[in-house]
C-alpha positions in Angstrom: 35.5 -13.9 0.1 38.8 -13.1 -1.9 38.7 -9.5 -0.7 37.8 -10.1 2.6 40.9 -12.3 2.8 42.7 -9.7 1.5 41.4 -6.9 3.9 42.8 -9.1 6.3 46.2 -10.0 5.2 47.1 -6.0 4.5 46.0 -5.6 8.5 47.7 -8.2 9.7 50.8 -6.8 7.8 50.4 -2.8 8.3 51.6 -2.7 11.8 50.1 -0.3 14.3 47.5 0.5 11.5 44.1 -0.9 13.5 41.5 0.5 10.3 39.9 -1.8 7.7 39.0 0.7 4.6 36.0 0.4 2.6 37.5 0.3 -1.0 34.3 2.4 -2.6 34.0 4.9 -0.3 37.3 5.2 1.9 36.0 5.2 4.8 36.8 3.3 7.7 34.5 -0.1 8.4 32.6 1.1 11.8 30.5 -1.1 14.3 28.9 -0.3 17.7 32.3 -0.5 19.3 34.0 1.8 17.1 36.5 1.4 14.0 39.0 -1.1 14.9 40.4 -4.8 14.1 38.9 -7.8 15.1 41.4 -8.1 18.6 42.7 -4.4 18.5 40.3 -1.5 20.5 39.9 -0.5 24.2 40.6 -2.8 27.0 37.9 -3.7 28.9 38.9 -1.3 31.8 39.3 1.7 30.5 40.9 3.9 33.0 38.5 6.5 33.7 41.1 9.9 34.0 41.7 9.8 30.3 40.9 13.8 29.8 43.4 14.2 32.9 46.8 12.8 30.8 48.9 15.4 30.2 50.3 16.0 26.6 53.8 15.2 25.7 56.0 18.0 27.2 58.6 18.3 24.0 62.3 18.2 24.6 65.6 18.4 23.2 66.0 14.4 22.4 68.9 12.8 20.4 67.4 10.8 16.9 67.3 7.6 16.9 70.1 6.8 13.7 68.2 3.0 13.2 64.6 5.0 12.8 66.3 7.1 9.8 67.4 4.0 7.7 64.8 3.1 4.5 62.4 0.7 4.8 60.0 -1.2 3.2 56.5 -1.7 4.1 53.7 -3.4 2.0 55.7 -3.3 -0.8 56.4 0.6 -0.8 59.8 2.3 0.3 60.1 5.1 2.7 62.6 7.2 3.4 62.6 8.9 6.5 63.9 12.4 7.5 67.1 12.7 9.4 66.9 15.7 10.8 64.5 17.5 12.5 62.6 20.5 10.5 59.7 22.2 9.9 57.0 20.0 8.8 53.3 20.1 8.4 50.5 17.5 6.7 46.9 17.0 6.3 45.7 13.9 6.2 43.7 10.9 8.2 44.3 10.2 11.6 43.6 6.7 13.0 44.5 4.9 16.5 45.6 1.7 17.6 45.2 0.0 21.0 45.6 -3.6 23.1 46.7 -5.5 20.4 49.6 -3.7 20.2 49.7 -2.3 24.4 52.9 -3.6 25.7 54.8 -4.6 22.6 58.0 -2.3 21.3 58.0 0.4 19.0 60.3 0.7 16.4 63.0 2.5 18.3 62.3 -0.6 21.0 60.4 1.6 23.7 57.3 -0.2 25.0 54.1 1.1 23.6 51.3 2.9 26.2 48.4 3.2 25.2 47.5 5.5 27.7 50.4 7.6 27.3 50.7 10.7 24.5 52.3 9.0 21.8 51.9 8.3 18.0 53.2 6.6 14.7 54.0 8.1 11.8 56.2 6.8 8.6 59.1 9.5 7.8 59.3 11.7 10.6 62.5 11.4 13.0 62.1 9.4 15.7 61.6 10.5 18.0 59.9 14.1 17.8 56.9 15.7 19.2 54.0 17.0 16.6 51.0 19.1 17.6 48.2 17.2 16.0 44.6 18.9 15.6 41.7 17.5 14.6 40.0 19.9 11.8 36.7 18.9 12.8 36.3 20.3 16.5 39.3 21.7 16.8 40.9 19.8 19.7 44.4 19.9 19.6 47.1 17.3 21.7 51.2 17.3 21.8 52.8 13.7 21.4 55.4 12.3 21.4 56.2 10.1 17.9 58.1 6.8 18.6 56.6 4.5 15.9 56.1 3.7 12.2 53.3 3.3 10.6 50.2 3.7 9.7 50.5 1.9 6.0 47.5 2.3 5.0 46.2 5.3 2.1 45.8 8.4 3.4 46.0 7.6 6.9 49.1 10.3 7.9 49.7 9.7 11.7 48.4 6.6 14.0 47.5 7.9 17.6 47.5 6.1 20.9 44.7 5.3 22.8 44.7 8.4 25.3 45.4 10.6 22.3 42.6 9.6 20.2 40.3 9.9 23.2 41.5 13.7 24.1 40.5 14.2 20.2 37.2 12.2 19.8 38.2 10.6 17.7 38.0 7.0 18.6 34.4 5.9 18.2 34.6 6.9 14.8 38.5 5.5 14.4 39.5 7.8 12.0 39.2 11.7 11.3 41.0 14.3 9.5 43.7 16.3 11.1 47.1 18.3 10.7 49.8 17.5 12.3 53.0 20.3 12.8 56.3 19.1 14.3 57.1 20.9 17.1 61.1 21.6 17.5 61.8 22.0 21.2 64.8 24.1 20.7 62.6 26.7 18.9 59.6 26.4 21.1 62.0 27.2 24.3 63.2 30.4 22.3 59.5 31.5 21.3 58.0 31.2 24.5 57.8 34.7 25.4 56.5 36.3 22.0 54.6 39.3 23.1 53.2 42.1 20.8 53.8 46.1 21.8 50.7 48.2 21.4 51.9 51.1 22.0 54.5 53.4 24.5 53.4 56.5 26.3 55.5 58.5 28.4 52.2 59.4 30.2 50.9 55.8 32.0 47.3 57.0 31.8 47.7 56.8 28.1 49.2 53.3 28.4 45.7 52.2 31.0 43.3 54.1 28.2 44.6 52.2 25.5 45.0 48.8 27.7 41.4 49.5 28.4 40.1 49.7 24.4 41.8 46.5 24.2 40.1 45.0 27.0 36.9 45.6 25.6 37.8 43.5 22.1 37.5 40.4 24.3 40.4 38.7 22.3 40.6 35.2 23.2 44.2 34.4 22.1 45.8 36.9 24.5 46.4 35.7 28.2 47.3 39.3 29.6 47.7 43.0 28.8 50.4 43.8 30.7 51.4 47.9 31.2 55.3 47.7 31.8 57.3 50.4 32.9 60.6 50.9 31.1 63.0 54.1 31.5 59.9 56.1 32.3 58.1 55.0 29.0 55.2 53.0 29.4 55.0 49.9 27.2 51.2 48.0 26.5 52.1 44.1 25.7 50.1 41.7 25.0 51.0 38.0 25.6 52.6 35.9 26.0 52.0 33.4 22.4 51.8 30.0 22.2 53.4 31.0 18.6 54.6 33.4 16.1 50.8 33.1 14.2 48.8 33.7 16.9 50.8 36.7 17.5 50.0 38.0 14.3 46.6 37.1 13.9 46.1 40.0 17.5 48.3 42.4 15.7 46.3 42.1 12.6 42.7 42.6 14.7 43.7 45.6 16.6 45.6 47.0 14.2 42.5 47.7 12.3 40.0 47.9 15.1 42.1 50.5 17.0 44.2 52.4 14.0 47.3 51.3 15.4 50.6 50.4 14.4 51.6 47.4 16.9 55.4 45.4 16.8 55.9 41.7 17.5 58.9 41.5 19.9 61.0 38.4 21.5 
């Protein structure tokens, strides 16, 4: 009875966290309605375009200075960042939902569950983070305007709509990583495209944009032959980022002897 009493008083006191832990085996507690507290979970109409919500489109926002100020939370001190910079971490996902719908977020915004959004206890708020879960691979963009969760080894609580577009809410929990996304950098990658080659002769250019073709890469969106000051130039592109970039250059490097450039 004494630790169910406590499993509820740490709830009650963690905030957005919606997960009760099983102490032997870390895991979240899990019925036929999914892992969540007592009144938190779904609403009971669910709207039905969930897949169709868009993810958070980052931008340039100004911090919130309140958000960056040490805290205290179940008897633990955090100390959030003040500035936004590269940041990545592996951990537990978990989501919270109608127990919380409607009430403000710790920079005062009203809390959506049906919108992209998340919680998380250091990062500047707010900011945008890519989160993927590193079981099927989904990945979502949202935008962070809460603390929380408290509880071990949970790293990032998710709304509703987010958890959804990463299955992850029947089983309430499930491991991701999560990369902050600086929109100031994102703007000035946007058009990362890699250079196969230049021929002066443009049926060069087509033979080699043809071998590449046939490697079926699934990370490239076009292979585009451009024609600049009568050399012809074989891109590839655009990237979603500087690693999927390299990760083409390294395959067709090797597949097609080449010697390809990463250019901005």
């Amino acid at each position: 009875m004494f630790k169910y009493l406590f499993f509820i008083f740490i709830i009650l006191l963690s905030g957005c966290q919606s997960i009760i832990i099983d102490e032997k085996t870390n895991e979240p507690l899990e019925d036929n309605k999914g892992a969540y507290y007592l009144d938190d979970g779904p609403q009971k109409n669910v709207p039905k375009n969930l897949d169709e919500i868009p993810d958070a489109v980052p931008k340039d926002e100004p911090l919130y200075e309140r958000a960056s100020r040490p805290y205290e939370a179940l008897g633990e001190t955090y100390y959030p960042m003040r500035e936004l910079k590269p940041f990545k971490e592996k951990g537990y996902a978990s989501w919270y939902g109608k127990k919380y719908h409607g009430n403000k977020t710790s920079i005062g915004e009203i809390y959506d569950m049906y919108k992209m959004t998340g919680a998380h206890k250091t990062l500047p708020l707010p900011c945008y983070v890519k989160v993927t879960n590193l079981k099927n691979k989904r990945s979502v963009i949202i935008r962070v305007n809460d603390r929380g969760p408290f509880l071990r080894e949970r790293i990032i609580d998710l709304s509703y709509a987010a958890a959804h577009k990463l299955d992850i809410i029947e089983k309430g929990s499930e491991l991701v990583e999560i990369e902050v996304i600086n929109p100031k950098f994102s703007q000035e990658m946007q058009n990362i495209m890699l250079q196969a080659g230049v021929f002066s002769l443009n049926d060069n250019a087509k033979n080699l944009q043809s071998k590449i073709e046939l490697l079926k890469l699934n990370l490239v969106e076009e292979i585009t032959i451009v024609n600049k000051n009568n050399n012809f130039h074989v891109w590839l592109g655009p990237f979603d980022d500087l690693s999927q970039a390299e990760e083409v250059k390294s395959i067709i490097d090797i597949q097609l002897n080449l010697n390809s450039i990463i250019i901005n």
